[in-house]
C-alpha positions, 0 to 999 in steps of 0.5 A: 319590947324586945328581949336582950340575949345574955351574953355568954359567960366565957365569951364575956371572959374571953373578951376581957382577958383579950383587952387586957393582953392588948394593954399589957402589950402597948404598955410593954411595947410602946404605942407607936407602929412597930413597922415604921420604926423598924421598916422606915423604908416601907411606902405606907401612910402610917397614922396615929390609930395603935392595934395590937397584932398577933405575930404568930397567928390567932388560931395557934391558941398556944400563944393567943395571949401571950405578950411575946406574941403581941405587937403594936402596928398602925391600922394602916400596916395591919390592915395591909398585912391582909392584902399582902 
């Protein structure tokens, strides 16, 4: 039988507190992708799966889970913003 790790309290903290900034920011921002409506022109196969993007990076933890710092793309567009 195989013993379960506990998880880490802060990192139990941490992963609710992300959650909940993600629907904070579709309930403020809507849940459609930010980039086709802004940017119709750009050619990319927008679908239906709404993520949450950080507009100024993850790393700047100043903004991490401020709501202004948040914005709902498709996954197609947050995944293409990592192969710009």
């Amino acid at each position: 039988m195989k013993k379960r790790k506990k998880k880490n309290p802060v990192k139990k903290l941490q992963t609710k507190a992300e959650n909940l900034w993600k629907k904070i920011c579709l309930k403020k921002y809507g849940k459609f992708c930010h980039v086709k409506k802004y940017y119709p022109n750009i050619n990319i196969r927008h679908i239906p799966i709404t993520q949450t993007d950080h507009c100024i990076s993850r790393t700047n933890k100043h903004f991490f889970f401020d709501t202004r710092n948040g914005t709902p793309v498709c996954a197609s567009c947050n995944m293409a913003k990592a192969f710009h």
